[in-house]
C-alpha positions in Angstrom: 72.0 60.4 -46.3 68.4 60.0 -46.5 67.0 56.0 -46.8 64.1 54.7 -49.1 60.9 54.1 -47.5 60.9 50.9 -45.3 59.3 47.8 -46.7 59.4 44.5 -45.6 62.2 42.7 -46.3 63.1 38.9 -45.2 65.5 38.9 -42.4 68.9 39.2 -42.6 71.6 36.5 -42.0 72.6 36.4 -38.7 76.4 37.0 -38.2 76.6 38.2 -42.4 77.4 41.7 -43.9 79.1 43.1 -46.8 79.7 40.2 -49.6 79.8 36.3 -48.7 80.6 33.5 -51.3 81.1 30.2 -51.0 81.4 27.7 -53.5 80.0 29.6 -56.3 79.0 27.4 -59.8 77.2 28.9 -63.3 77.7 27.0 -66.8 75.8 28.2 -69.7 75.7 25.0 -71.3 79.0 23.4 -72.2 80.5 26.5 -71.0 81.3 27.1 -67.3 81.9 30.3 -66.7 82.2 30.0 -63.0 83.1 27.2 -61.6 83.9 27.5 -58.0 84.4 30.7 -56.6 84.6 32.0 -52.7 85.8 34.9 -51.3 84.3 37.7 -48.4 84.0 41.6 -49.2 84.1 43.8 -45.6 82.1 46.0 -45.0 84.1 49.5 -44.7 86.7 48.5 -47.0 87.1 48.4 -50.9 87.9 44.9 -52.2 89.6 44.5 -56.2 87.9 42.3 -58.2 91.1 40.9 -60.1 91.4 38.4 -63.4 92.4 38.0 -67.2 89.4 38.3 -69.6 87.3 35.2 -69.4 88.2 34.3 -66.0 83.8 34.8 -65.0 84.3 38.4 -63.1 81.2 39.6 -65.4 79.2 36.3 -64.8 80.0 36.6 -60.9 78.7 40.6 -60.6 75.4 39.7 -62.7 75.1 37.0 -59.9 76.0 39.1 -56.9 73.1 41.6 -58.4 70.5 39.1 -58.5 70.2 39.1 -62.6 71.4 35.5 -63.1 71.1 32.6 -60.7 73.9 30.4 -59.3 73.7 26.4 -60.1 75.4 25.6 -56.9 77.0 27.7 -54.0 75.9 30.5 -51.8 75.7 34.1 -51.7 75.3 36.6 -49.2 74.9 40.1 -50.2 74.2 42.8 -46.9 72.8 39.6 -45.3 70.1 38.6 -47.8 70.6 35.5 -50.2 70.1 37.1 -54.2 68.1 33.8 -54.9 65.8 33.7 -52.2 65.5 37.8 -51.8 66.4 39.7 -54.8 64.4 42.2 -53.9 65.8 42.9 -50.4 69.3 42.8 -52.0 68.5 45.0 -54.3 67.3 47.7 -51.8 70.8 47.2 -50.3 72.8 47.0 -53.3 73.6 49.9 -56.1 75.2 48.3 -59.0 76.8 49.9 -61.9 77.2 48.1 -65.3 80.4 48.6 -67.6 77.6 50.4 -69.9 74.0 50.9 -68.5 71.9 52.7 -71.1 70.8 56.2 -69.7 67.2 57.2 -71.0 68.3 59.6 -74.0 65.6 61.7 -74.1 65.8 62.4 -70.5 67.9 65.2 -68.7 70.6 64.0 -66.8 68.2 65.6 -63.7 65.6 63.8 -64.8 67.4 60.3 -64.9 67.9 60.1 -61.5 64.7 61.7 -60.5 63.4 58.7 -62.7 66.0 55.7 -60.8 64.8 57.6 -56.9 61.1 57.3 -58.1 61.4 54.1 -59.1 63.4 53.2 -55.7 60.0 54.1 -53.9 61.1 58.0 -53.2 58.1 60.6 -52.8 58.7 62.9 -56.1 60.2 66.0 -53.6 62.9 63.4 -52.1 63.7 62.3 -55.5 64.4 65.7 -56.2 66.2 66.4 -53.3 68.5 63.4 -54.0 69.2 64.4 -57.2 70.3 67.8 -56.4 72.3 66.3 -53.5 74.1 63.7 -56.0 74.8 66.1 -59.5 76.8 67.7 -57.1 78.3 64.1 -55.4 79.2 63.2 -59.4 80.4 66.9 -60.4 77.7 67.3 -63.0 75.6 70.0 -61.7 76.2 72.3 -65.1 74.4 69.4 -67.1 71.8 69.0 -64.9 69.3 70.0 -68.0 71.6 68.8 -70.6 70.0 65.4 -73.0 71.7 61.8 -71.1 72.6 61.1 -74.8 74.6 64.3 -75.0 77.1 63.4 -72.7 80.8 62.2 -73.3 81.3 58.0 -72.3 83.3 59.3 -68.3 80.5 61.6 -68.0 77.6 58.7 -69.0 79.4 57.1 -66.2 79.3 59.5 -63.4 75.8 60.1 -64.2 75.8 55.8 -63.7 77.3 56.2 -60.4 74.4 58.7 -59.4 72.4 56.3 -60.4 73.7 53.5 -58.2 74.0 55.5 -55.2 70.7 57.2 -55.4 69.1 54.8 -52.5 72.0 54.8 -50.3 73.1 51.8 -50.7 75.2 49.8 -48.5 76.9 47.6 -50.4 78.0 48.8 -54.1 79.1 46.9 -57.2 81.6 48.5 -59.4 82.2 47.3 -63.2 85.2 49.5 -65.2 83.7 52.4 -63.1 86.7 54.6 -64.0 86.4 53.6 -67.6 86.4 57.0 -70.1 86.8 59.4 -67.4 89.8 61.8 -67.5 92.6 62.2 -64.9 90.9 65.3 -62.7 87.8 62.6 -63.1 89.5 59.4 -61.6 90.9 61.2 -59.0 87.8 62.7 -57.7 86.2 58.8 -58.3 88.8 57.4 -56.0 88.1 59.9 -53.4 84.7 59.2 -53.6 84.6 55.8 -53.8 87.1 56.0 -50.9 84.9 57.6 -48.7 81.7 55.6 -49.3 84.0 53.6 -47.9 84.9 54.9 -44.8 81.0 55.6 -44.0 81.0 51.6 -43.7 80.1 50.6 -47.3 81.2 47.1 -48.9 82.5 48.5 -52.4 83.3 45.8 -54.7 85.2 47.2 -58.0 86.1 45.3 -60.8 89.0 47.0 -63.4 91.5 45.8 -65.8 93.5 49.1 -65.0 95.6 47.1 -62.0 97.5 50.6 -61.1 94.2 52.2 -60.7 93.1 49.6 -58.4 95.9 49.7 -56.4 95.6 53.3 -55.6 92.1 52.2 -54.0 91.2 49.0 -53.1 92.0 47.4 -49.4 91.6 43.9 -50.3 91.7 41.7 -53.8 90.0 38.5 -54.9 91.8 37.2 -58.2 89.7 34.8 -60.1 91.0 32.7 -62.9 89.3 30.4 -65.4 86.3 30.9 -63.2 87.7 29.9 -59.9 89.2 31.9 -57.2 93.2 31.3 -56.9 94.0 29.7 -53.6 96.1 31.7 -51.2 99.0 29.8 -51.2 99.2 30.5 -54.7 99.0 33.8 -54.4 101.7 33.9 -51.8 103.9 32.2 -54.5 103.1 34.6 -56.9 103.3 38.0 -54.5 106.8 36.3 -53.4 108.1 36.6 -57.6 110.9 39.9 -58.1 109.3 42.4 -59.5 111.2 45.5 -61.6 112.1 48.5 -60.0 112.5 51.7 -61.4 116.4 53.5 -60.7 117.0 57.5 -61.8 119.8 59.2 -60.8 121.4 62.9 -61.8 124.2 61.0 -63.6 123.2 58.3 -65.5 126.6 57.1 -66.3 127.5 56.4 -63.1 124.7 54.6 -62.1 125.0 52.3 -65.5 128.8 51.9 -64.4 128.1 50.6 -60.7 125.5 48.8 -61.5 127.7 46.9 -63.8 130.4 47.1 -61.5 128.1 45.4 -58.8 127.9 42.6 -61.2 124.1 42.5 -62.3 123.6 40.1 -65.4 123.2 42.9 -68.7 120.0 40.8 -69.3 118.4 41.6 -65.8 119.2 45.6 -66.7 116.6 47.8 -68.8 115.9 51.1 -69.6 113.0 53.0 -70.3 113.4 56.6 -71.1 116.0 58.1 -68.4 115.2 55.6 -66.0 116.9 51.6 -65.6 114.7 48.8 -64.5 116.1 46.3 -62.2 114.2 43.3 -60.7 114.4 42.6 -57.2 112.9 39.6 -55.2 111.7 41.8 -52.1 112.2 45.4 -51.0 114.9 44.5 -48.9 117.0 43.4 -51.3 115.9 46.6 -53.1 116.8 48.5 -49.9 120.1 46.8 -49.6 121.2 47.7 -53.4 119.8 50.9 -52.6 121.8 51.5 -50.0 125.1 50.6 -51.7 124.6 53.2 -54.6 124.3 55.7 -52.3 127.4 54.5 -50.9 129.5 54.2 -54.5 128.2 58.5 -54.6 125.7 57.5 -57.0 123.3 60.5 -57.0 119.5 58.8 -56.9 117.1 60.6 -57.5 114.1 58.0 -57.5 114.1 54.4 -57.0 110.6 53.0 -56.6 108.7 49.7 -57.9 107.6 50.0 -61.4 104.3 48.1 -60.9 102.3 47.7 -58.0 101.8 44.4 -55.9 98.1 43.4 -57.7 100.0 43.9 -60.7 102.8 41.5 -59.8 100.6 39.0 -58.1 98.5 39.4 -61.4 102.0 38.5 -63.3 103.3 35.9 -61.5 100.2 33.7 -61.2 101.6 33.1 -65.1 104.9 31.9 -63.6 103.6 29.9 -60.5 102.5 26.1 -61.1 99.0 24.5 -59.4 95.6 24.7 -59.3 93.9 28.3 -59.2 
C-alpha cells in the first residue's frame, strides 16, 4: 500500500513498536477512570481489549489516540510518546470511534477523498485510495450514495476506510463489528486478520467476547480502571466452564449421565443440547470418553463459551486485587 508523504517526525523509541503502557493514570476530578493500567500490543498480532462497562477501556483508547492526556504513566504508540508527539502518532495510528460522524452531505467517495486529503495525499492518490479501499470495505455500489444514507454496519465500514486510508501501522478498534450483519462480521474478521498478518498492531475493543475470540491473539482485561494481574487471571482461566453435550438419543445420554453420578444441579439443558461444567478439557475428554464407551451416540460435545468469556466470568468468582 501506498504511504503519506514523509514529514518530519521525532524519532522513534529505540527497542518500541506496536503498543507500550506502563503505569497508566487519568481522573476527571473525583472520578478516576484509569488508575493504573499496563499491558504491551505486538506488532503482527491482534490483542482484545477486555472489561465490564466502566472499567476506563474508552478513557484508555482516547489516550492511546492522543485526544486526552495521561496524569501519570507512559505510552508508546509505533515508538512515539502521544504526549510529546501526537502528531507523529497520529501519522502511525488509524483509530476508529464506536460512532465517528461521517460528513452527511458528502458521498461515501468523497469522505475518504476528504480523510486522504487531509492526511497530506495529492488529490489523484486520494482518489486512488479511495477506489482501492470502497473495494477493501465492500462498498463500492455506494460509492456516490449521501454518508447519511447509510445503515449504522455500513456507517462503520465506511469508518474503517477511514482509519485505514494512511496505512497505518498500528490500528485502534472501538465496537468495530457493532451493526454489521453476519456476511459483514465475517468479512471484518478476515480483514482485520490480515492487516494483521502484514505486521500491524490491531488493538480491538468489544463487549461481544465470542466475536473477539474468533480474532484476537492476545487479551488485556481491565477492571475498575486497572489491568488484572496475571496470576489473577490464571485463577480465573483455571474456573470449569459449561460444555455443551448432543447426542442422537437424548435419553440415553440424560440416563448415563445420571448414572455416572453428576449432581442434577450441575446438569442443564438448552434446547436439545445438556450443559455440563467441567474444570479442564481433560476432564471433559475423560467423561467424553466414557459416553462413548456406555454406546452413547455424541454427536457434539464442545465448550459453550469461549476462554475470554470464562476468564471474563470468573474474575467475578476469584478474590484479590485486579
Amino acid at each position: 500500500m501506498s504511504q503519506t508523504p514523509q514529514v518530519a517526525a521525532p524519532p522513534a523509541i529505540p527497542g518500541a513498536g506496536g503498543i507500550v503502557v506502563n503505569g497508566l493514570r487519568r481522573s476527571f476530578g473525583d472520578v478516576r477512570a484509569v488508575r493504573d493500567i499496563t499491558f504491551e500490543a505486538r506488532p503482527g498480532r491482534v490483542t482484545a481489549l477486555i472489561g465490564p462497562n466502566g472499567a476506563g477501556k474508552t478513557t484508555l483508547l482516547l489516550m492511546l489516540a492522543t485526544l486526552l492526556t495521561p496524569d501519570a504513566g507512559t505510552i508508546s504508540v509505533g515508538g512515539h510518546d502521544p504526549v510529546t508527539s501526537p502528531s507523529a502518532v497520529r501519522r502511525v495510528m488509524g483509530w476508529m470511534p464506536d460512532a465517528l460522524g461521517s460528513w452527511n452531505a458528502l458521498s461515501v467517495r468523497r469522505a475518504i477523498e476528504v480523510t486522504a486529503l487531509l492526511y497530506g495525499m495529492t488529490t489523484e492518490r486520494a482518489r486512488e485510495r479511495a477506489d482501492e479501499l470502497l473495494s477493501l470495505v465492500s462498498l463500492e455500489s455506494l460509492a456516490q450514495a449521501p454518508t447519511r444514507a447509510l445503515s449504522r454496519g455500513q456507517k462503520q465500514r465506511l469508518s474503517l476506510a477511514r482509519a485505514l486510508v494512511h496505512d497505518p501501522s498500528v490500528l485502534l478498534l472501538d465496537e468495530p463489528a457493532s451493526g454489521l450483519d453476519p456476511a459483514a462480521r465475517v468479512a471484518l474478521r478476515e480483514l482485520v486478520r490480515g492487516l494483521a498478518r502484514d505486521g500491524r498492531t490491531v488493538l480491538v475493543s468489544s463487549h461481544v467476547l465470542a466475536e473477539l475470540e474468533e480474532l484476537a491473539d492476545d487479551a488485556v482485561y481491565v477492571e475498575g480502571g486497572a489491568s488484572v494481574s496475571a496470576e489473577r487471571l490464571a485463577r480465573a482461566g483455571a474456573a470449569a466452564r459449561p460444555w455443551r453435550i448432543r447426542s442422537i438419543d437424548p435419553a440415553h445420554l440424560s440416563w448415563s449421565i445420571a448414572d455416572l453420578g453428576v449432581p442434577t444441579a450441575d446438569v442443564s439443558t438448552i434446547g436439545d443440547a445438556v450443559l455440563l461444567p467441567f474444570a479442564s478439557d481433560d476432564e471433559a475428554a475423560s467423561f467424553l470418553a466414557e459416553l462413548v464407551r456406555r454406546g452413547v451416540r455424541v454427536t457434539a460435545f464442545a465448550p459453550a463459551i469461549g476462554d475470554f468469556e470464562r476468564t471474563f466470568q470468573g474474575l467475578g468468582d476469584v478474590d484479590g486485587a485486579a
